[in-house]
N, C-alpha and C positions, 0 to 999 in steps of 0.2 A: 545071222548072229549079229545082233547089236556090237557099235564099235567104242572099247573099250576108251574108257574116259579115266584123267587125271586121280580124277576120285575113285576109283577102283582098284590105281596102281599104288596109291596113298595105302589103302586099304590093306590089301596082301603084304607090301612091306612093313606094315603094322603086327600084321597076322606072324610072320615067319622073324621080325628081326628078335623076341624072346629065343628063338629057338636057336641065333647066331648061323644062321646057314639058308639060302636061299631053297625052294624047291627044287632047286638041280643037285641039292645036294652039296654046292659052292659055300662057302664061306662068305660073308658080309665084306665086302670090299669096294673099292670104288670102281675097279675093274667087272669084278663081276656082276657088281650090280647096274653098271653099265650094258653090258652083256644081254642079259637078263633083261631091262629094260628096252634093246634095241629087238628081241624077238621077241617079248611080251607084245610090240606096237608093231611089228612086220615092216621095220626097218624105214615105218612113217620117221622117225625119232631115230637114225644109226650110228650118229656121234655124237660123242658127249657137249660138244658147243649145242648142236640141235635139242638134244637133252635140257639142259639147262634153261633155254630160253623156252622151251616148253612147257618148264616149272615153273619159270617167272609167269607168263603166262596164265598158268595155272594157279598161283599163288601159293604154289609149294617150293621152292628155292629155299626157304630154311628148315624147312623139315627136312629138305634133300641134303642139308648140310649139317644136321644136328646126327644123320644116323651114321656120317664118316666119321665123328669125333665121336661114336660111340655114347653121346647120350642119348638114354629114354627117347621113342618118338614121340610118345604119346603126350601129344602138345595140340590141344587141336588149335589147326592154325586157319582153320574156315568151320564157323559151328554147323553149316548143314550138311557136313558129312557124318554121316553115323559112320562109328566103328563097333565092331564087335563087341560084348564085354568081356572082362579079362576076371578069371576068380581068381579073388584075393585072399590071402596065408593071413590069417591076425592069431597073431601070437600076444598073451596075456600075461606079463612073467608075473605079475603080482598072485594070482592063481594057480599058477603053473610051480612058485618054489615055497619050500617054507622054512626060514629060519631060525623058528622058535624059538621069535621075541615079540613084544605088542609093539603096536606102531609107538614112536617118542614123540607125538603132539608138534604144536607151532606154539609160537611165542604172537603170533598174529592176530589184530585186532582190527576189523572191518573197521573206516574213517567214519567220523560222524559227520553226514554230509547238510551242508545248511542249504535249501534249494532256493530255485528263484529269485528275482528281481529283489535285492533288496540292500537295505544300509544298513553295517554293523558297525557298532561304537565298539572300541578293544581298549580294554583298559589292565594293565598287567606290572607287577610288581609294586606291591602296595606294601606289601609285608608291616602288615598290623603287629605291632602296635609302632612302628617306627614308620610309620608314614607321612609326609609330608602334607598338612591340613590345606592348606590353599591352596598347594599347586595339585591336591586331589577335588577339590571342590570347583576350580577355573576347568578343569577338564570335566568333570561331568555337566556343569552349566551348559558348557559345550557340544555335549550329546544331545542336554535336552533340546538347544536349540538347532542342532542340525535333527531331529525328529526320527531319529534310528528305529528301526524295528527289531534288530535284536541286540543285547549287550553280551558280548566275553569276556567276562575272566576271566585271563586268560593266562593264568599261573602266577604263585609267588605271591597271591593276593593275605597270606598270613604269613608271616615270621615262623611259628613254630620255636620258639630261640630256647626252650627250657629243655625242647625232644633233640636238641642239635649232639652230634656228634663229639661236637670241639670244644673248649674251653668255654665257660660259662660264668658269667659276672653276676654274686650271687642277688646283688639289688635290682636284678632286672625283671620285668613284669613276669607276674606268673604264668604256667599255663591255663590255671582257671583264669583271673584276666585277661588273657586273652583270646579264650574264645566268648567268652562273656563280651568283649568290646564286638569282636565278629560276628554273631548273632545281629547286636545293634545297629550296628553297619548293614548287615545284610536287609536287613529289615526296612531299612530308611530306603535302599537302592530299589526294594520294591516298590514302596510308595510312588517315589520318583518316578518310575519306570514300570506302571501299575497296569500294561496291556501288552508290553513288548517281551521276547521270549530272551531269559535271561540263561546264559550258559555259563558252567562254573566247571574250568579246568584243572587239574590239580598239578602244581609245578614242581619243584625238588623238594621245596619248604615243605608245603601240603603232606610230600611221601616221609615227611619226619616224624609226624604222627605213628602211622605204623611201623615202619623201620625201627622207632623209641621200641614198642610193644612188642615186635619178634625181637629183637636184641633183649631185653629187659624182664618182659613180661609175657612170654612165649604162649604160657597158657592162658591168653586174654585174647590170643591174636581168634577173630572170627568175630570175635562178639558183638553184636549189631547194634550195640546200645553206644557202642567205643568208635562205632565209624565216624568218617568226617560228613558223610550224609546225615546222622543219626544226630553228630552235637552240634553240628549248623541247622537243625534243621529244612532239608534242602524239598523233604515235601510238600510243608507248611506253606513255603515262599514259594511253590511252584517253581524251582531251579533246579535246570538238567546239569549233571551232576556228570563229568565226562574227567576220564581216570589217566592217569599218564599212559604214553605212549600209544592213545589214541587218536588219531589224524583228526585233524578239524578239516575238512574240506568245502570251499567257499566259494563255487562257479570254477576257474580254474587255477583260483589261488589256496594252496596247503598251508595252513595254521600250524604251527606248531608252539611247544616251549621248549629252548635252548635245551635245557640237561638230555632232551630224548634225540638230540645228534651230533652233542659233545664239539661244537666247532668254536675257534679262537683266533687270536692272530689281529695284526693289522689291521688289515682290511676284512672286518666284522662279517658285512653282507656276502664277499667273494668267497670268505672261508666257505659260510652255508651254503653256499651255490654248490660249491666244488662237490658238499657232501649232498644233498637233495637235488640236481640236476633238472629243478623246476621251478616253477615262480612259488616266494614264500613269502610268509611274513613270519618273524620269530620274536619272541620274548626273552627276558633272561638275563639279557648282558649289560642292561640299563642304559644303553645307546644305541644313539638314532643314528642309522646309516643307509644306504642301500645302492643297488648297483644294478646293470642292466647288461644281459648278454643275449645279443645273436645268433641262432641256429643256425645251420648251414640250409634249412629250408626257407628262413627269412623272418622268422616269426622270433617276438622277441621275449625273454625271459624274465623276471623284475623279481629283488629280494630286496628286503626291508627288514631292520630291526628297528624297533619301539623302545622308545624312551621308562624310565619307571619313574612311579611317582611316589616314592619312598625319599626319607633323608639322603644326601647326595654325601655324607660324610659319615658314614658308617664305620665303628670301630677298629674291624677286621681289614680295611681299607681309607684311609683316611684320604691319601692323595691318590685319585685316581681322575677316568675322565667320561664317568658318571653324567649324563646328566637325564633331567623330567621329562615325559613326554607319555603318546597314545596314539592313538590311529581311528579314523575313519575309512572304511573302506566299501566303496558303491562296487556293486556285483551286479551284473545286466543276464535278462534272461538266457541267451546265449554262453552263459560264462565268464564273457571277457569282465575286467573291472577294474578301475580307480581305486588307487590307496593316499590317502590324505596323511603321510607322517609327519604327525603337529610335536613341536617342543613346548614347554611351557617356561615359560624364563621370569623370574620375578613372577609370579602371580596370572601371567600376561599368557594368552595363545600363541603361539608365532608361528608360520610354516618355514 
């Protein structure tokens, strides 16, 4: 009879510890499986020191240790031992009960992922028609000559002020006004930017539109001629047209606009850290700030808010601490990437 090997004793105690009792019919212990193990091998192995170092040996010392504490063996802890296979129980509860309700859906929208090597100019809070003329023309000069391949806008690029909620000063631009000036705008940004892929995100402003129309105008809501796609025309211009609350994703930096993670406070960038747990860049709060956090694996985290290029003295907020600005952000094929948060001061670029 061949003499029984490591690998064989590995085996059996795989075999029998589901069953919690040895083939003697003993119970899984350290005693008897001592036991057991000293006339399995005809007392080559008769105490537990000899035992042990004949695991180590054998490179079974932790499995010989994992079935005292009672966990699972099944670890293979040398892949050229076959064990046995073991039938598994799968249990299905989603087939197995039925509640008699339909599932309640997700509120979840796949990221719109921008791939590869590339430069994006971000340009975000413009809020037409109250936008500031120079310090929005010093920043896109700026695009053209950093030579981006794709633009974002990247929320709050229209006012909306006629669809607003709040109090409304009646000599303010109208709503046809202003998407009549927006169309214009958009139009000129193509020229400009007559090969590069242009993105248009919708920010709080933008969702004033509809919001006006289920509040107001309930039975208009749908109508495709009423959308912000339809009176920007966003086919025309070739611009992808990306709706709130879904993810811009940018190599391994997340886009976002401020209202879809509601953060504030002091310290701007730390806020949105606390609340996305990843590198951002965000829109929204019309300051430029950002901050940088440490993993406990080494790797490090970077959040950035963006300046707006709107009036810095806006009605609703008169003294505040507002100011202009945009982003460049280089994306390398691997992910990683450079964000360039530029202010605009007087007219001027400034890092």
């Amino acid at each position: 009879m061949a003499k029984k090997t490591f690998a064989d004793f590995v085996i059996l105690m795989d075999k029998f510890y589901l069953k919690k009792k040895l083939p003697n019919g003993k119970s899984i212990s350290r005693e008897n499986v001592s036991q057991y193990f000293a006339k399995e091998y005809k007392g080559e192995y008769a105490n537990q020191k000899d035992q042990r170092k004949g695991l180590a040996e054998g490179g079974f010392r932790k499995l010989y240790t994992l079935w005292f504490r009672g966990i699972a063996p099944s670890i293979r802890i040398r892949p050229e031992i076959e064990r046995p296979a073991k039938e598994l129980r799968s249990i299905n509860l989603i087939d197995d009960i039925d509640l008699g309700i339909p599932d309640g859906g997700t509120n979840f929208i796949a990221p719109y992922v921008i791939t590869g090597a590339v430069k994006i100019g971000i340009l975000a809070d413009i809020h037409l028609p109250y936008h500031d003329l120079p310090v929005l023309k010093a920043a896109i000069k700026h695009l053209q000559k950093e030579n981006i391949d794709v633009l974002l806008l990247n929320g709050d690029i229209f006012d909306f002020y006629k669809c607003s909620r709040y109090q409304q000063i009646p000599n303010k631009p109208s709503l046809k006004a202003e998407l009549e000036m927006g169309r214009v705008f958009l139009r000129q940004l193509r020229q400009l930017f007559p090969t590069q892929k242009i993105l248009f995100k919708d920010g709080n402003h933008e969702n004033r539109l509809e919001n006006y129309i289920i509040n107001q105008a309930p039975a208009l809501y749908g109508v495709e001629s009423l959308t912000l796609s339809q009176l920007l025309e966003f086919n025309d211009l070739n611009i992808i047209h990306i709706k709130s609350h879904q993810l811009i994703q940018a190599g391994n930096l997340s886009i976002l606009h401020g209202h879809e993670i509601n953060a504030g406070g002091v310290n701007l960038a730390r806020s949105i850290y606390m609340k996305v747990g990843c590198s951002a860049l965000v829109a929204h709060n019309h300051k430029t700030s950002e901050v940088r956090f440490k993993t406990v694996q080494g790797n490090w985290h970077e959040v950035y808010t963006i300046g707006c290029l709107c009036d810095l003295y806006p009605d609703y907020a008169i003294f505040n601490q507002m100011n202009n600005g945009f982003a460049v952000v280089k994306v390398a094929a691997d992910g990683g990437f450079k964000v360039d948060n530029l202010r605009v001061d007087g007219g001027v670029v400034v890092r």
